[in-house]
DRENPA-3360 file (N, C-alpha, C; in nm, 2 decimals, always signed):
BEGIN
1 = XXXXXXXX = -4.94/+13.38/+16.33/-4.79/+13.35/+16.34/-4.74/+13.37/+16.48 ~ -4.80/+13.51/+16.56/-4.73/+13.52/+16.67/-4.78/+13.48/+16.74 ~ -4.91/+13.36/+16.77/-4.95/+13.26/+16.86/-4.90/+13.14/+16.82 ~ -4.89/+13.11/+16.72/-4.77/+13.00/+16.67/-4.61/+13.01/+16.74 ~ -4.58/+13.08/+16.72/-4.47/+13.09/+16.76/-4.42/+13.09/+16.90 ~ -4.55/+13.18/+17.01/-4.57/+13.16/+17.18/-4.55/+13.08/+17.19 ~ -4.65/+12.96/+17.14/-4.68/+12.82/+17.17/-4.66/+12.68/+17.14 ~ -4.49/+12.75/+17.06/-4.39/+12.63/+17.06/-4.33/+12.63/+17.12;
9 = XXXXXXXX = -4.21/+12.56/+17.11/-4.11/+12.49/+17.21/-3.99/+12.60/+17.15 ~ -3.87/+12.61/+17.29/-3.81/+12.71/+17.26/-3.70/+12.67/+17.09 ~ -3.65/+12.53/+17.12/-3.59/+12.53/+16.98/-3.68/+12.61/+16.81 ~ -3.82/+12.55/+16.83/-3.89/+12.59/+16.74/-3.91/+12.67/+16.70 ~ -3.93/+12.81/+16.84/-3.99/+12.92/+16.86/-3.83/+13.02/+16.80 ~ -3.70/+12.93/+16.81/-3.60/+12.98/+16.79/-3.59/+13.01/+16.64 ~ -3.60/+12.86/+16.60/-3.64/+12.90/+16.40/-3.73/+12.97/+16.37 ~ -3.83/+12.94/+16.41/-3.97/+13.04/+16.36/-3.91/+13.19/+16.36;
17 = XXXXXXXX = -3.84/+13.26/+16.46/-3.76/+13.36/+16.41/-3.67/+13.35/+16.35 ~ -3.59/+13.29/+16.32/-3.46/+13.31/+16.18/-3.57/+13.33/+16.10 ~ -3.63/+13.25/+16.08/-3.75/+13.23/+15.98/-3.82/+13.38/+15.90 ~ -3.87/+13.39/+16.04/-3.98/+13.57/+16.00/-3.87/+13.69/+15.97 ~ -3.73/+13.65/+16.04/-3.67/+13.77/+16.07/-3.58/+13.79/+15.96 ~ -3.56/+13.66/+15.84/-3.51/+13.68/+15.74/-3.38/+13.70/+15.73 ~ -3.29/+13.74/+15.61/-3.18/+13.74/+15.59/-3.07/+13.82/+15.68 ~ -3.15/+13.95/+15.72/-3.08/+14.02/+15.82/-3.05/+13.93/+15.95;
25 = XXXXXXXX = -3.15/+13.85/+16.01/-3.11/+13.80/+16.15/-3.04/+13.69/+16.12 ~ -3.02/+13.66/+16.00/-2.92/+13.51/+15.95/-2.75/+13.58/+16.01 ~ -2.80/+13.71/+15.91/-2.65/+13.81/+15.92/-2.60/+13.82/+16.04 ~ -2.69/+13.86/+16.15/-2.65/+13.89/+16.27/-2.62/+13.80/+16.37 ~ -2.66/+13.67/+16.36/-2.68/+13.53/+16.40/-2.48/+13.51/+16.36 ~ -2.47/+13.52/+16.28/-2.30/+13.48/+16.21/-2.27/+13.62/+16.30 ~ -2.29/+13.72/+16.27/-2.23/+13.85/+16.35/-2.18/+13.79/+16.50 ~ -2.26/+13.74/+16.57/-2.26/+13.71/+16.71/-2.18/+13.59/+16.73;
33 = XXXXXXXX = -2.20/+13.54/+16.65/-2.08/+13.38/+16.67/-1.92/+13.44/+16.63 ~ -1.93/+13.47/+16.54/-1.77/+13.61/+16.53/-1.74/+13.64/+16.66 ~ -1.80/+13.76/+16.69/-1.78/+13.84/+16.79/-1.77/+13.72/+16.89 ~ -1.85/+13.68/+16.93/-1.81/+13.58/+17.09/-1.69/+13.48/+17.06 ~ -1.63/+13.44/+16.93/-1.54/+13.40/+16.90/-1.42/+13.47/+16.93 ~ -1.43/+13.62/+16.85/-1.30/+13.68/+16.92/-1.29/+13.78/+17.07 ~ -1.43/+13.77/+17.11/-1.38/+13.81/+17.27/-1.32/+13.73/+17.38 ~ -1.38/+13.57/+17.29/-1.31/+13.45/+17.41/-1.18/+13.44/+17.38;
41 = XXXXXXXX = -1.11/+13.47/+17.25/-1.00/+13.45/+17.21/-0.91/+13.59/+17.25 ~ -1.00/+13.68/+17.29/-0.88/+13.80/+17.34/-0.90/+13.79/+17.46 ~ -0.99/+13.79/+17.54/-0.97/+13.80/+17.68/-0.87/+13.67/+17.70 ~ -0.83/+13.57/+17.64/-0.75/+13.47/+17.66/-0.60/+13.52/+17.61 ~ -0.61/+13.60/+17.55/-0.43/+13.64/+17.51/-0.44/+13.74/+17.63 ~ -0.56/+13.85/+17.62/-0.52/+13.90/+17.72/-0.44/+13.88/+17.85 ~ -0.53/+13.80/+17.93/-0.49/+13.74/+18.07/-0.40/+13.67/+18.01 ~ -0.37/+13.58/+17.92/-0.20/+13.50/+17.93/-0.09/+13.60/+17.93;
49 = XXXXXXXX = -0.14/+13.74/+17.87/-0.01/+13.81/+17.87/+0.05/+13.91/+17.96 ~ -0.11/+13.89/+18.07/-0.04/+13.97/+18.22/-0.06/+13.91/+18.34 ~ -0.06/+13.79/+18.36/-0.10/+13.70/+18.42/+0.05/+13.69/+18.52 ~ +0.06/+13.71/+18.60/+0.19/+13.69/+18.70/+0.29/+13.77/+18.64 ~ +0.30/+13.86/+18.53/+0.39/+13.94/+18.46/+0.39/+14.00/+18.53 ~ +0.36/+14.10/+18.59/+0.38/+14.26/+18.68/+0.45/+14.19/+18.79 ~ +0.42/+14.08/+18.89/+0.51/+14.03/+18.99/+0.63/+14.01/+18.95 ~ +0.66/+13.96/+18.84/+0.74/+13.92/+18.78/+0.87/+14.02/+18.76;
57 = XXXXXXXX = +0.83/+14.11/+18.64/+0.86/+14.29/+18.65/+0.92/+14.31/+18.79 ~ +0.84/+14.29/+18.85/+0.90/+14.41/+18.98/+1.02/+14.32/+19.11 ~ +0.99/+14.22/+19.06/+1.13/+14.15/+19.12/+1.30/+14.15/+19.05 ~ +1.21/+14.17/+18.90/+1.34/+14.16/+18.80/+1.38/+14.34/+18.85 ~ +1.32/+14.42/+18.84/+1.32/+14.54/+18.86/+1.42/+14.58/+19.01 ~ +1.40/+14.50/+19.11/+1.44/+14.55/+19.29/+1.61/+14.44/+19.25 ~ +1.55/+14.34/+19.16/+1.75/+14.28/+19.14/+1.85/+14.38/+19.06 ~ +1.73/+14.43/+18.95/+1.86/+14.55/+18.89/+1.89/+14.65/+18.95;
65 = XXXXXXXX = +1.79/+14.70/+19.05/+1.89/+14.84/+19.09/+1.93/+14.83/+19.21 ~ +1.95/+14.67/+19.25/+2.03/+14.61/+19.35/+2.15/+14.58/+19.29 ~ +2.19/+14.60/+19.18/+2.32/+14.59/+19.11/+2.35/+14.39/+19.08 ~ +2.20/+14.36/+19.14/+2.24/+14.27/+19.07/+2.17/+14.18/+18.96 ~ +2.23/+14.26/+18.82/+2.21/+14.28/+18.72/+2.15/+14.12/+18.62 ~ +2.28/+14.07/+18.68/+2.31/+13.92/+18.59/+2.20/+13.85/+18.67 ~ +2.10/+13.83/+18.76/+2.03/+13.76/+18.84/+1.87/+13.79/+18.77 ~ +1.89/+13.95/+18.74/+1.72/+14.00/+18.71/+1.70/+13.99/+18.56;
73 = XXXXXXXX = +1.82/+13.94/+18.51/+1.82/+13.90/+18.33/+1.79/+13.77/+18.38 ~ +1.82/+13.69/+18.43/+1.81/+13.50/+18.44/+1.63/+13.53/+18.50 ~ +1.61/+13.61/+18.58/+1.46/+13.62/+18.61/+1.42/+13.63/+18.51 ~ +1.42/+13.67/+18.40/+1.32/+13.75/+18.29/+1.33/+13.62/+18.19 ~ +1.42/+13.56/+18.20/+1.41/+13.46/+18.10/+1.35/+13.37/+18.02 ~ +1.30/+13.30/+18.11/+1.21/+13.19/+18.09/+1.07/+13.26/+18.05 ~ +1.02/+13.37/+18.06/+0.90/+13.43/+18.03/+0.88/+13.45/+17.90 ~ +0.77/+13.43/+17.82/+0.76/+13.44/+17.70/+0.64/+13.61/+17.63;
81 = XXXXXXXX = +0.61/+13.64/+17.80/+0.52/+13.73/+17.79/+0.56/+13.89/+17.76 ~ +0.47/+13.95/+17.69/+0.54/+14.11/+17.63/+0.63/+14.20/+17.76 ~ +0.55/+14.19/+17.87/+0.64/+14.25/+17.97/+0.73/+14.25/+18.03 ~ +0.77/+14.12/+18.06/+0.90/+14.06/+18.08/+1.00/+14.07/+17.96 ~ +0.95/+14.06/+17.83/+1.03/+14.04/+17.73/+1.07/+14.16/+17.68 ~ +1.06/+14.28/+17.70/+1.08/+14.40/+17.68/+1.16/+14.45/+17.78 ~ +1.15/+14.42/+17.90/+1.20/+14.44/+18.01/+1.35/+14.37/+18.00 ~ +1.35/+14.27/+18.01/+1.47/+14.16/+17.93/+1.59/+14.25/+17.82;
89 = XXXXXXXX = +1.47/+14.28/+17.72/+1.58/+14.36/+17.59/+1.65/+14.49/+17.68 ~ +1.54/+14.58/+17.74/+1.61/+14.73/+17.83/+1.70/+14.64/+17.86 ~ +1.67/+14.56/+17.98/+1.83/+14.55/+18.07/+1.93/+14.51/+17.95 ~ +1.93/+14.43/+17.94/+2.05/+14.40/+17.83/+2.10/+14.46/+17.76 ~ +2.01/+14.57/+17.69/+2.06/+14.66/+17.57/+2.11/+14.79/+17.65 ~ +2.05/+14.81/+17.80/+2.14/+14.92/+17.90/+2.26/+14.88/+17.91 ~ +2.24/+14.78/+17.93/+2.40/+14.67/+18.04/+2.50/+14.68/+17.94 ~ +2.46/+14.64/+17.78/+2.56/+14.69/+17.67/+2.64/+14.81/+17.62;
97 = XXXXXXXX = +2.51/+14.87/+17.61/+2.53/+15.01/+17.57/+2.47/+15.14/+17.62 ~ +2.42/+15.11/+17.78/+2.37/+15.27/+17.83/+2.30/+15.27/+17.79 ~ +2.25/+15.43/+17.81/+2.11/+15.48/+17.79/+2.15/+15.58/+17.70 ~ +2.17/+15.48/+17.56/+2.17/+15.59/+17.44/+2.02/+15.61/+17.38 ~ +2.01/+15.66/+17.25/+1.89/+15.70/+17.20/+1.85/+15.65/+17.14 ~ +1.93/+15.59/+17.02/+1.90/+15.44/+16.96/+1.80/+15.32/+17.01 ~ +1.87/+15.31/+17.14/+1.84/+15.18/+17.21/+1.68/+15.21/+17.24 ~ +1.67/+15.30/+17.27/+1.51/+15.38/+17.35/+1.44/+15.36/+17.26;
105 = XXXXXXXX = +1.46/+15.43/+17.07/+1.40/+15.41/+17.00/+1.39/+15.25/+16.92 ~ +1.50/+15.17/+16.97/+1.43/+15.04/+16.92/+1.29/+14.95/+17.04 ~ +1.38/+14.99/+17.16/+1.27/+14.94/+17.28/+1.11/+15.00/+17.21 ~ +1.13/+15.09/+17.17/+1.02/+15.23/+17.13/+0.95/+15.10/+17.06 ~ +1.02/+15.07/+16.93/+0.96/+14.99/+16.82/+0.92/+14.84/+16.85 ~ +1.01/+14.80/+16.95/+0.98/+14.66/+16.97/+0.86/+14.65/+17.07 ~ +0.85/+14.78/+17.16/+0.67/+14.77/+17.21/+0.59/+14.79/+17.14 ~ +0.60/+14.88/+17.00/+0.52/+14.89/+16.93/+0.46/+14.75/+16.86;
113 = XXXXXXXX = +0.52/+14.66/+16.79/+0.53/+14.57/+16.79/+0.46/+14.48/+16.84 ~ +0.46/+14.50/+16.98/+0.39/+14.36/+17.09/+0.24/+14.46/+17.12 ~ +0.23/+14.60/+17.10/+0.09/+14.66/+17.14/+0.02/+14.62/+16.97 ~ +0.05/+14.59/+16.90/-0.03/+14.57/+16.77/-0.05/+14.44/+16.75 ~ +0.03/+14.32/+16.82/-0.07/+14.22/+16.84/-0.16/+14.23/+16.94 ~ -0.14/+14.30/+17.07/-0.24/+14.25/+17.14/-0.43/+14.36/+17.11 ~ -0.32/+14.46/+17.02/-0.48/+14.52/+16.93/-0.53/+14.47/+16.82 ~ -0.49/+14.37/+16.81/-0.54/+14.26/+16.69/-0.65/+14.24/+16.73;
121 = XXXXXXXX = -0.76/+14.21/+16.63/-0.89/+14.20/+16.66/-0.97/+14.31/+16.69 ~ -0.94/+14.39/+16.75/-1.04/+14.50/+16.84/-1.08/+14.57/+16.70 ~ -1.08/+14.61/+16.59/-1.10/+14.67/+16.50/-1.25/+14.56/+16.46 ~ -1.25/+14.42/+16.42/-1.32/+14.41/+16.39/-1.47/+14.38/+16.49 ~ -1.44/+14.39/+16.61/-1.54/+14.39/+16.74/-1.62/+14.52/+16.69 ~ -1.56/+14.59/+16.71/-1.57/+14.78/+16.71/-1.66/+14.81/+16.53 ~ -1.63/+14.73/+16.49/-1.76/+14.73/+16.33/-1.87/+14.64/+16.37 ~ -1.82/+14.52/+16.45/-1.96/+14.44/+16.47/-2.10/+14.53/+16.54;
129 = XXXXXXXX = -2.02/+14.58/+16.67/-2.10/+14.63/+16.77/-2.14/+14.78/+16.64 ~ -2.06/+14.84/+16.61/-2.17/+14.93/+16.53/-2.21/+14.93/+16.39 ~ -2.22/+14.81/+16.31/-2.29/+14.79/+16.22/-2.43/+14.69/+16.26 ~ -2.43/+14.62/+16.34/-2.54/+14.55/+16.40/-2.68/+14.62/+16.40 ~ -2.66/+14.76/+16.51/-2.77/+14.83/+16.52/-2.81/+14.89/+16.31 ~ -2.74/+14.89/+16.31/-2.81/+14.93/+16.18/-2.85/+14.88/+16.06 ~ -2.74/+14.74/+16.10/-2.84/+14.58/+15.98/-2.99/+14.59/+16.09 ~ -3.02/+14.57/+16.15/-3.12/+14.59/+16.27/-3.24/+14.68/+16.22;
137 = XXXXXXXX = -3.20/+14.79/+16.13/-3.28/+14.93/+16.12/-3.28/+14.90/+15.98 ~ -3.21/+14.81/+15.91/-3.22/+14.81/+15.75/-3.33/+14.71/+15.80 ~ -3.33/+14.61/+15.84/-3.46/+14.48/+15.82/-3.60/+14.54/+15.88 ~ -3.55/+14.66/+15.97/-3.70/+14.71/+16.03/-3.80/+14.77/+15.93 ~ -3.69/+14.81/+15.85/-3.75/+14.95/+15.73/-3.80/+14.85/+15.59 ~ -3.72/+14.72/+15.60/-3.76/+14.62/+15.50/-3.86/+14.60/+15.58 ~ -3.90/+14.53/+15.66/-4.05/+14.46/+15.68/-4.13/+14.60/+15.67 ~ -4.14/+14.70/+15.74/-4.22/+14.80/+15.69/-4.27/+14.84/+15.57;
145 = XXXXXXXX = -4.17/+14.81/+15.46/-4.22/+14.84/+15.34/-4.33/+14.72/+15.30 ~ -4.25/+14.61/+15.35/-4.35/+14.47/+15.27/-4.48/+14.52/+15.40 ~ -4.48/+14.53/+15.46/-4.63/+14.52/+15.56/-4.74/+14.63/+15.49 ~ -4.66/+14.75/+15.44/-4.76/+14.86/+15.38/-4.76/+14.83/+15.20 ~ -4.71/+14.72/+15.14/-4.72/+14.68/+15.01/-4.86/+14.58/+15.05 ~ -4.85/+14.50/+15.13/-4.93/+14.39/+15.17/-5.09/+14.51/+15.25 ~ -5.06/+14.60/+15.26/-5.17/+14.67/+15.30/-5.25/+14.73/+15.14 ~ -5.18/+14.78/+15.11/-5.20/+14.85/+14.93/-5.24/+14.76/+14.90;
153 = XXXXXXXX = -5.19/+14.61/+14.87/-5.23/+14.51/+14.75/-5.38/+14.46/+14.78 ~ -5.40/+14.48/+14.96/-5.57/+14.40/+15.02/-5.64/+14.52/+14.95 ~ -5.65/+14.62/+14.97/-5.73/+14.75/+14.93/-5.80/+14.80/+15.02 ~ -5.96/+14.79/+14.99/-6.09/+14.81/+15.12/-6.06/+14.65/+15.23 ~ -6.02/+14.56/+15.20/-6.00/+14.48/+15.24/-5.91/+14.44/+15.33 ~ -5.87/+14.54/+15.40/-5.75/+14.53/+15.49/-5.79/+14.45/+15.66 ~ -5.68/+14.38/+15.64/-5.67/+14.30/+15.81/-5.60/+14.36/+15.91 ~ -5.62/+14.40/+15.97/-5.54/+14.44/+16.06/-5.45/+14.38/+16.16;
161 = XXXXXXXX = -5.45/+14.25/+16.17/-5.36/+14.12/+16.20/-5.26/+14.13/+16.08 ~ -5.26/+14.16/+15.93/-5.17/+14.16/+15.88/-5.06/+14.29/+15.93 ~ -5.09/+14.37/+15.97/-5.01/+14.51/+15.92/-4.99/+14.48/+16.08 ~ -5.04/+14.43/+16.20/-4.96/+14.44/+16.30/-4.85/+14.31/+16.29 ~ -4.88/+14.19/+16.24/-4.82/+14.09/+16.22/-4.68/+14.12/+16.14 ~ -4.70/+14.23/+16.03/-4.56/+14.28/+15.95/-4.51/+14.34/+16.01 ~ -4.58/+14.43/+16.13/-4.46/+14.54/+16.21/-4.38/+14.48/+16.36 ~ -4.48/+14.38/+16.35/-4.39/+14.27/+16.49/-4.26/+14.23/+16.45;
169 = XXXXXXXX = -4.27/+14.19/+16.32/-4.17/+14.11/+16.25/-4.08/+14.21/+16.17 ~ -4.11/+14.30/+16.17/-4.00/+14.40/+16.11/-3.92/+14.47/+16.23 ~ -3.98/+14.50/+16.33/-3.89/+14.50/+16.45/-3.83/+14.41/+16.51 ~ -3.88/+14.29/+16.47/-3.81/+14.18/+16.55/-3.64/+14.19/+16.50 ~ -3.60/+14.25/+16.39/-3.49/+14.27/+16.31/-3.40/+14.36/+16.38 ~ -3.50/+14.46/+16.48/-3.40/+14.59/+16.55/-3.33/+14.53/+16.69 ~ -3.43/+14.44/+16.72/-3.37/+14.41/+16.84/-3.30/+14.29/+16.82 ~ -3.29/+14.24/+16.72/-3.20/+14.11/+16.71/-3.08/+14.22/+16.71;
177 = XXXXXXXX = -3.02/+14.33/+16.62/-2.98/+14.42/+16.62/-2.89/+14.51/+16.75 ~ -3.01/+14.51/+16.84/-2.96/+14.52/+16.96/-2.88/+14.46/+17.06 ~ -2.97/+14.34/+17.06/-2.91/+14.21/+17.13/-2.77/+14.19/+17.12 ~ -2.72/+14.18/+16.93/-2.64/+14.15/+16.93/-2.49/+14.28/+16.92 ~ -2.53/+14.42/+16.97/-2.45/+14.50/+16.94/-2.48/+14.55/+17.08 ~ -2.46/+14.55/+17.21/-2.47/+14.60/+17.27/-2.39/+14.53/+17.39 ~ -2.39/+14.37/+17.44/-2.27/+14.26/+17.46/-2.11/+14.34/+17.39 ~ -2.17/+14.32/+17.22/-2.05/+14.30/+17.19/-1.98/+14.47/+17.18;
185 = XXXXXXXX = -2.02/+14.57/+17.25/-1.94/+14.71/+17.25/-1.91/+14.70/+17.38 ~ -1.98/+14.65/+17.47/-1.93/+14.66/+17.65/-1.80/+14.55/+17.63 ~ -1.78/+14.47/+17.58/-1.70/+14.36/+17.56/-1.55/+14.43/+17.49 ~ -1.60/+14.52/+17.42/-1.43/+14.56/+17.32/-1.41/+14.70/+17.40 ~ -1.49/+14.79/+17.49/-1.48/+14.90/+17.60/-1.34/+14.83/+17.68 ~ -1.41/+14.70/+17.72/-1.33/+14.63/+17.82/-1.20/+14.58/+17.79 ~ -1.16/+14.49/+17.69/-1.09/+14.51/+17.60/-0.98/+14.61/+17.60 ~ -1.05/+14.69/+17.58/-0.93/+14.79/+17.47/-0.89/+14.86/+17.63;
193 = XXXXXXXX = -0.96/+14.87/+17.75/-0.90/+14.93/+17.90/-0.78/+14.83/+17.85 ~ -0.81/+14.69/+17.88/-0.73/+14.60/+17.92/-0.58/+14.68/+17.85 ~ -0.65/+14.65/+17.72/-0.46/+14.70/+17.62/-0.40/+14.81/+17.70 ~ -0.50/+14.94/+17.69/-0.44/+15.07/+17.74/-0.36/+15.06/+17.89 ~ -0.40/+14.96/+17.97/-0.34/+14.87/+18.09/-0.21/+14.85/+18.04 ~ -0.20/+14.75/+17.99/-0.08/+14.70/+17.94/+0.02/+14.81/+17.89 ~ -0.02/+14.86/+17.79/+0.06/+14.98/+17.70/+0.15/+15.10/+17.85 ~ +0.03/+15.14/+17.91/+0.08/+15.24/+18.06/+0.25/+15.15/+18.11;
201 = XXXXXXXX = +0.13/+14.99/+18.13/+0.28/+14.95/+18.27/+0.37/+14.93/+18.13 ~ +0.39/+14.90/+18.00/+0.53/+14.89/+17.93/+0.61/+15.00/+18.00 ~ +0.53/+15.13/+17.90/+0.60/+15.25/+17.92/+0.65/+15.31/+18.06 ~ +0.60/+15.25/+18.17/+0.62/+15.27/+18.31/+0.75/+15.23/+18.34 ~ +0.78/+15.07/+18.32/+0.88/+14.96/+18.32/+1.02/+14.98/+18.22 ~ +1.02/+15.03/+18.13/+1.09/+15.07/+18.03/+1.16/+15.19/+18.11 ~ +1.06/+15.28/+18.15/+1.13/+15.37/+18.20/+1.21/+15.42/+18.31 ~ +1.17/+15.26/+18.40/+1.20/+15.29/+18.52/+1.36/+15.21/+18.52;
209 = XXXXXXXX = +1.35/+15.09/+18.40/+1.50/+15.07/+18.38/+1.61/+15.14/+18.38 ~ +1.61/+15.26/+18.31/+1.68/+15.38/+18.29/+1.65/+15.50/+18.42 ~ +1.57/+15.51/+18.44/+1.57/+15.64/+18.57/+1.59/+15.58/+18.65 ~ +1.59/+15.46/+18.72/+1.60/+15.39/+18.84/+1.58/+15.50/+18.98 ~ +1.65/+15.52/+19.05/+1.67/+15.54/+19.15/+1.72/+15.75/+19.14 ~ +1.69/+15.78/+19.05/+1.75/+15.95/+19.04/+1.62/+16.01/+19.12 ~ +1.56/+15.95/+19.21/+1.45/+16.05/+19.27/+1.51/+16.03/+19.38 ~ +1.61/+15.96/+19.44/+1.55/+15.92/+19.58/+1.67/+16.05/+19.64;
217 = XXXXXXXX = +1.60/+16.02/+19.73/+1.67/+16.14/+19.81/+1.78/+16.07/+19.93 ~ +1.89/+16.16/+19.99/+1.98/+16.03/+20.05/+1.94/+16.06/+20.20 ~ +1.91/+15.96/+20.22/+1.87/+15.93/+20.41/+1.72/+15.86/+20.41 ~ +1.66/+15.81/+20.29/+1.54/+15.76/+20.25/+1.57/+15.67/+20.17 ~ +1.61/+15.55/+20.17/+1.64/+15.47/+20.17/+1.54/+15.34/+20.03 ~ +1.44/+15.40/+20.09/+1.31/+15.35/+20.07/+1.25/+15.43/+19.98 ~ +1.27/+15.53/+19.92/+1.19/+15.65/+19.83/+1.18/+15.53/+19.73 ~ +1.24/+15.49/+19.64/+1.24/+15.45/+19.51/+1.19/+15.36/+19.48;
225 = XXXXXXXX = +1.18/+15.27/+19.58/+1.07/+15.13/+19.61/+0.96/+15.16/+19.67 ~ +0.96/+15.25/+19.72/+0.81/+15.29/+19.72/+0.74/+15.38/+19.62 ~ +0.79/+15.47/+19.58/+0.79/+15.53/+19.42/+0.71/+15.41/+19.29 ~ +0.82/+15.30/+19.29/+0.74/+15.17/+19.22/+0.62/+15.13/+19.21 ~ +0.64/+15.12/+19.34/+0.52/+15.02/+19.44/+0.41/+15.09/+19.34 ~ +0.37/+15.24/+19.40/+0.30/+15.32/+19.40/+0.22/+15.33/+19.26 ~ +0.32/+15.34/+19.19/+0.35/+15.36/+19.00/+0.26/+15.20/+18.99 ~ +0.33/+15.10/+19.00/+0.23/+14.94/+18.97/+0.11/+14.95/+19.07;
233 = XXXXXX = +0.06/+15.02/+19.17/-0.07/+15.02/+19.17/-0.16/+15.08/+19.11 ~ -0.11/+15.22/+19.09/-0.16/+15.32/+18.99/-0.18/+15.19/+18.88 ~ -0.14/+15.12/+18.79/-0.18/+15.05/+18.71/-0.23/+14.96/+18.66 ~ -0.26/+14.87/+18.80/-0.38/+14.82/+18.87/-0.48/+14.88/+18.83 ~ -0.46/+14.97/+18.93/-0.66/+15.04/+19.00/-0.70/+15.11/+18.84 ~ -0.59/+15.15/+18.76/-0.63/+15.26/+18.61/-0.77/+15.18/+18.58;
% end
């Protein structure tokens, strides 16, 4: 079987394993089309949802506490993305009504809100990558049993091409296993940085609506814009 299989062609050599590797590598085969499904689909919300947003932020941010207020709402406008759009509600809901408590706790809820779509999905990445390895370790322990039933049933008669032939193919199950859970954990690591990214600069931006300028000291002109600066690179480089 395993010179059969060398000495086909890769489509062939591809079935011949679904084939040997049985129901588990079927499983894992759909596991991996999943998974690459929703990592293309989040790295694509991801980047749409911070994609020129932080520039964006920090211009709307240098018009508000330039007092001018009505200019850095008409900036935020047109954006449909979570950090502009949060950013949008603060100013407006300050400009209305100050820096009450209320207000903080709905900003509070309305990020909550935009961080639970963008953690949509990551739950079911984070089962792929670790149930894989272990559909992987169920099919290894299945072929093992069939390889030493098939050894029992020959008797004195044992081949020894059979019982290495059942243990090639019973591991072939761990590393399909692997293959497919080891992409897909570095993939939702990455991921889930990205959110924790995002989640930092809300809570950064939110905050800086309301504290604006209470650090700067007077004859420094420049403290508070550099303060920013500093704060949005920290959130970068994180």
């Amino acid at each position: 079987m395993a010179a059969g299989i060398a000495s086909s062609s890769p489509t062939e050599r591809m079935i011949d394993l679904l084939q040997v590797g049985g129901p588990v590598v079927w499983i894992l085969c759909v596991f991996s089309v999943f998974a690459l499904t929703l990592i293309l689909l989040k790295f694509w919300q991801l980047n749409r949802a911070t994609l020129g947003a932080q520039q964006r932020v920090n211009k709307a941010l240098a018009l508000w506490h330039c007092g001018e207020k009505k200019a850095a709402l008409q900036h935020l406008e047109s954006s449909s993305q979570p950090l502009p759009v949060l950013l949008h509600a603060a100013m407006k809901g300050s400009g209305s009504h100050g820096d009450q408590p209320y207000l903080r706790e709905e900003l509070g809820r309305l990020a909550s809100i935009e961080m639970e779509s963008l953690r949509s999905f990551l739950r079911p990445l984070e089962v792929i990558g670790g149930l894989s390895p272990l559909l992987g370790l169920l099919g290894t322990v299945m072929g093992m049993i069939l390889a030493f039933q098939q050894m029992e049933m020959a008797g004195n008669q044992v081949d020894p091409s059979v019982l290495s032939g059942g243990i090639w193919q019973a591991l072939l199950t761990t590393a399909a296993g692997l293959i497919v859970a080891i992409p897909v954990v570095l993939a939702h690591s990455v991921l889930e940085r990205k959110t924790e990214r995002i989640a930092h600069a809300m809570e950064v931006t939110l905050t800086s609506v309301f504290t604006g300028h209470c650090l700067q000291i007077p004859g420094e002109n420049n403290l508070a814009q550099e303060t920013w600066q500093t704060t949005d690179g920290s959130v970068h480089a994180a």
